[in-house]
Backbone as JSON, one array per atom type, in Angstrom:
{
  "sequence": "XXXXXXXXXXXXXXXXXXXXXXXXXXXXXXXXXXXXXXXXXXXXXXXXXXXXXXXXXXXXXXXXXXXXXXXXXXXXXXXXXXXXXXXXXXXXXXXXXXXXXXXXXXXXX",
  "N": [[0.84, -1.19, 0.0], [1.82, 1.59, 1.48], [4.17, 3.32, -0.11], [6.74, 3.24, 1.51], [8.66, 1.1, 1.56], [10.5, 1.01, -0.59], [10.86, 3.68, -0.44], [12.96, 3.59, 1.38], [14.9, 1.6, 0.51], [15.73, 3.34, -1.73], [17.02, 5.07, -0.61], [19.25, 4.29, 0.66], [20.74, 3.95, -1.77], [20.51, 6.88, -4.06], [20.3, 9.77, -4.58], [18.0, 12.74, -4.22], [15.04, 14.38, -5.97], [15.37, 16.81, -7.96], [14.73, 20.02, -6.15], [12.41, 22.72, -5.24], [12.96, 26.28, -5.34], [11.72, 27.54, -3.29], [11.2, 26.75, 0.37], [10.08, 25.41, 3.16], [9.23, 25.79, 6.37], [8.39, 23.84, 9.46], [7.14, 22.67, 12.8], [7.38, 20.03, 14.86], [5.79, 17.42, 16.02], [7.16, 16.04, 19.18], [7.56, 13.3, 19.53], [7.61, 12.14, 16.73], [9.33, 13.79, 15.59], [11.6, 12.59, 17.39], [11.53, 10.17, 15.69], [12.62, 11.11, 13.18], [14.63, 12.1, 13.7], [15.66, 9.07, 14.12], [16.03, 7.87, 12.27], [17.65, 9.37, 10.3], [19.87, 8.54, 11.95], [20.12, 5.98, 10.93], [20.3, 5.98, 8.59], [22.97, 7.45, 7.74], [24.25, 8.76, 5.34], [22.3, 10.55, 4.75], [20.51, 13.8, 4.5], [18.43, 15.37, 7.25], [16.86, 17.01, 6.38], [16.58, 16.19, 3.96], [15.42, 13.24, 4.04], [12.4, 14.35, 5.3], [12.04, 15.42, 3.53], [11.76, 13.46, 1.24], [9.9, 11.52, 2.7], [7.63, 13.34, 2.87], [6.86, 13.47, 0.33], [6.11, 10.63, -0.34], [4.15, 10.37, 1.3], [2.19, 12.62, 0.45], [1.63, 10.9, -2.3], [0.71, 9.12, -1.26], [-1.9, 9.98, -0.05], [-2.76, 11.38, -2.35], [-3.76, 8.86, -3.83], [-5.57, 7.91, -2.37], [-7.55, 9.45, -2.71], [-11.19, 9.11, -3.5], [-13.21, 8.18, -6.02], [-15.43, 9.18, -7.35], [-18.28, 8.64, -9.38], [-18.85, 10.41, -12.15], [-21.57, 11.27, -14.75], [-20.59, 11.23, -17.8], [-19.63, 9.41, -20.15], [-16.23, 8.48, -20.69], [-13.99, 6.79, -21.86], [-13.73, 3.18, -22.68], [-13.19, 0.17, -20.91], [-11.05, -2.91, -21.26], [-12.94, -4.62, -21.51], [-14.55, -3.4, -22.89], [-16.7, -2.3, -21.19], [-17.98, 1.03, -20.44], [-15.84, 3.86, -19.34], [-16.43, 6.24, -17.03], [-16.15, 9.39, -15.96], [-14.21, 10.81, -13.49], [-15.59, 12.79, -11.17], [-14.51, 13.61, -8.5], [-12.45, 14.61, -6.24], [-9.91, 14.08, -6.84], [-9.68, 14.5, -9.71], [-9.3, 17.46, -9.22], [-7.84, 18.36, -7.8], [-5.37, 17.26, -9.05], [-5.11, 19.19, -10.75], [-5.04, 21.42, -9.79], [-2.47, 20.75, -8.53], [-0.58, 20.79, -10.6], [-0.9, 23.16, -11.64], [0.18, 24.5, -9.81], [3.07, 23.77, -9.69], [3.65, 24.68, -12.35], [3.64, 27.25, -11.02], [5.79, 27.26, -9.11], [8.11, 26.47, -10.65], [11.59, 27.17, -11.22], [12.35, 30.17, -12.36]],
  "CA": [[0.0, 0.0, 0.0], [2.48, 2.7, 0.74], [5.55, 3.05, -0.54], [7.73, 3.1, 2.1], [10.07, -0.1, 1.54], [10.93, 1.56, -1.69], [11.62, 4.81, -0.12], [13.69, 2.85, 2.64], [15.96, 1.22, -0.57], [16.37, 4.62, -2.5], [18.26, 6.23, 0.53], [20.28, 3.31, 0.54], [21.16, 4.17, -3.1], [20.5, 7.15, -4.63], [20.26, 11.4, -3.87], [16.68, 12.61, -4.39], [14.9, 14.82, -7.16], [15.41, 18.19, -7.69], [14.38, 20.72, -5.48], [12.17, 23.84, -5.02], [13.51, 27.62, -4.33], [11.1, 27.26, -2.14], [11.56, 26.65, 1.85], [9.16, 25.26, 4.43], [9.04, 25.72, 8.34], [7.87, 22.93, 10.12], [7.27, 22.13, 13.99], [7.11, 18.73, 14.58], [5.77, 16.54, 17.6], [8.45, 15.46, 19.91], [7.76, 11.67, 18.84], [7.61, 12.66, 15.3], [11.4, 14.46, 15.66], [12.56, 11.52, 17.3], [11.55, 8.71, 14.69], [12.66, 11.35, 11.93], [16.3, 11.69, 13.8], [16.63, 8.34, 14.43], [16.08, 7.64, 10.6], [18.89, 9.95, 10.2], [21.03, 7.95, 12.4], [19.59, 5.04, 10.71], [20.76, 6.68, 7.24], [23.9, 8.75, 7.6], [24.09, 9.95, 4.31], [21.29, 11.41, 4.16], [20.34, 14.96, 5.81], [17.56, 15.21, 8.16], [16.15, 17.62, 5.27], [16.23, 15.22, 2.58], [14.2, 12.6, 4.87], [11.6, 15.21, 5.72], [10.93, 15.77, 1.96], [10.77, 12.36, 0.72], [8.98, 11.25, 3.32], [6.42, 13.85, 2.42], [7.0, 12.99, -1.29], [5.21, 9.37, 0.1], [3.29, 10.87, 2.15], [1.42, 13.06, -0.86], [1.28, 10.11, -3.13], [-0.47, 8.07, -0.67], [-3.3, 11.02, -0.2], [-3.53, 11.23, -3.9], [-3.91, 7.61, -4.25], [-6.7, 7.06, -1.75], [-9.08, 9.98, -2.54], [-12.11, 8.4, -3.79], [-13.19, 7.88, -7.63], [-16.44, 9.56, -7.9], [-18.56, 8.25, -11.12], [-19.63, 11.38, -13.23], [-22.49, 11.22, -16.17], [-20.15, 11.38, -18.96], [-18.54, 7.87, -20.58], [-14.88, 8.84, -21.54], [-13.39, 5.84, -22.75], [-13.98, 1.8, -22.59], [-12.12, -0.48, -20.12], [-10.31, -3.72, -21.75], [-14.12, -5.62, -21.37], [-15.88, -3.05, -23.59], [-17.46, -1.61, -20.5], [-17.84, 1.83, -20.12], [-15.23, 4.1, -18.28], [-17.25, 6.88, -16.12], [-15.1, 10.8, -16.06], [-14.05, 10.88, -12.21], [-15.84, 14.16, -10.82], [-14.46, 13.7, -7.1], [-11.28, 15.74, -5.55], [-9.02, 13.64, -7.99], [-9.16, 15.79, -10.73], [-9.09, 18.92, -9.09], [-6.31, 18.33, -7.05], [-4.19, 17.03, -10.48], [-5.49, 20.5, -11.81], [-4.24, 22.17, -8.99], [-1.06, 20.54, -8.4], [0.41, 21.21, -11.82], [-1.11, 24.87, -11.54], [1.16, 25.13, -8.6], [4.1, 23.44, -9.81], [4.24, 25.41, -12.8], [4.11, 28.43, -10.73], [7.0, 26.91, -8.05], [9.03, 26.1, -11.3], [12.22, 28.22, -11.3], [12.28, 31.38, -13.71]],
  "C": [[0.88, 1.25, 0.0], [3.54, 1.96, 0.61], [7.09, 2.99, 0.58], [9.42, 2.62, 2.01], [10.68, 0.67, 0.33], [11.87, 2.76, -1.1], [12.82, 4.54, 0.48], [15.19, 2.63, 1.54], [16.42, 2.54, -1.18], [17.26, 5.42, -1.34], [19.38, 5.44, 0.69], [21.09, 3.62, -0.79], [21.41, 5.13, -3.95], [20.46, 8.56, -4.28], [18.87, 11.51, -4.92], [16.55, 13.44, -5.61], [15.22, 16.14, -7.1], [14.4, 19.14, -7.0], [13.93, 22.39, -5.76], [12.99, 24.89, -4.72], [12.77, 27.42, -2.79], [11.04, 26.68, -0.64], [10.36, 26.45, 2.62], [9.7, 24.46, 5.73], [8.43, 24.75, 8.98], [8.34, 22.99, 11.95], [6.87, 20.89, 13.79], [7.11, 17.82, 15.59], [6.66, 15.87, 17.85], [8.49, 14.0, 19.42], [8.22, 11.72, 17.65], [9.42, 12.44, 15.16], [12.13, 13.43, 16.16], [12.66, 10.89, 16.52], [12.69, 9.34, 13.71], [14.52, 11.09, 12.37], [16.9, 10.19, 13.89], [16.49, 7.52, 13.03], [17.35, 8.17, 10.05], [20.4, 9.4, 10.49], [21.3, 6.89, 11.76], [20.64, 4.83, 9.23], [21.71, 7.98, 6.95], [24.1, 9.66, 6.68], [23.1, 11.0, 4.01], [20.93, 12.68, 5.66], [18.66, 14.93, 6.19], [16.25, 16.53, 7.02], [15.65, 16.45, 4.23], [15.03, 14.26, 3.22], [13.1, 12.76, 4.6], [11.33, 15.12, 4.15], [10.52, 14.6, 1.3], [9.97, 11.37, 1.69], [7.4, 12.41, 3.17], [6.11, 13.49, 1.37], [5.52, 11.6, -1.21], [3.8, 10.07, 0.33], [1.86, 11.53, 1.11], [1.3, 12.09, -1.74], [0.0, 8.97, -2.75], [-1.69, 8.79, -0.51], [-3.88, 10.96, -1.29], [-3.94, 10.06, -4.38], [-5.42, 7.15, -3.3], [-7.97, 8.29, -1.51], [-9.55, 9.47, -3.51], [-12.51, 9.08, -5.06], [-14.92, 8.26, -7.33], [-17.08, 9.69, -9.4], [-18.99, 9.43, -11.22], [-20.46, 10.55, -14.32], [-21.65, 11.09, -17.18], [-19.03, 10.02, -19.16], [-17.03, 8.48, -21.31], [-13.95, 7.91, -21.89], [-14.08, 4.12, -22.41], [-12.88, 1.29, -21.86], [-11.98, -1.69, -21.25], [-12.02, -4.6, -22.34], [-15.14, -4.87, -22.61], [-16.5, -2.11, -23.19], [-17.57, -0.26, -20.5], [-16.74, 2.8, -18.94], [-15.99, 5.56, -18.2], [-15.97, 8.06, -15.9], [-15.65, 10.6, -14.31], [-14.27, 13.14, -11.75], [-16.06, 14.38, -9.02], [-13.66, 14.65, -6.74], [-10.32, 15.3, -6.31], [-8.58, 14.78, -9.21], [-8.61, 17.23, -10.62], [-7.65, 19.08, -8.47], [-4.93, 18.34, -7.59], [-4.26, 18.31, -10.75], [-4.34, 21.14, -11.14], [-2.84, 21.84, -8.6], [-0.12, 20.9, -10.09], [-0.03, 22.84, -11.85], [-0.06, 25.35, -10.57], [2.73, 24.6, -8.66], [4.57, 23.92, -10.67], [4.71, 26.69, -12.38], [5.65, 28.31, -9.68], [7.92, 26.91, -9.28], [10.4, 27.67, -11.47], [12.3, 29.11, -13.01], [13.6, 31.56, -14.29]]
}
């Protein structure tokens, strides 16, 4: 379900994707701050930044993956069977909308 184990192997292996100008502040419950440092300790190479982002990275994929598929009225393509496929008019779409609306605007100039 999530991705975790994956994430777990890529720190083992690899330096992450490119990065925002962009900067965010976080507080972060005392439990929280421990797990994240002792991930850190866990994973020397890696900085207690990097962590923090692809662990959100997850974190946002798994949200986008489990909001719910609301059927709309309108048939927009056929599944493998023939059947009808149903245009998703839940938070799915809007959210895609909005995340590339906001990633073109984050994109450096």
């Amino acid at each position: 379900m999530v991705k975790f184990k994956a994430l777990l192997d890529s720190w083992k292996e690899k330096a992450g994707p490119t990065k925002t100008d962009a900067a965010y502040a976080v507080r972060l419950p005392l439990g929280d701050a421990a797990r994240l440092h002792a991930l850190v300790d866990l994973f020397p190479g890696r900085a207690v930044e990097d962590i923090l982002t692809d662990l959100l990275h997850v974190a946002l994929d798994e949200v986008a993956e489990s909001m719910p598929y609301e059927r709309g009225p309108k048939v927009i393509s056929q599944d493998d069977h023939g059947d009808p496929v149903y245009e998703d008019i839940g938070m799915t779409p809007r959210f895609l909308d909005l995340a590339r609306k906001h990633k073109k605007a984050l994109q450096p100039k």
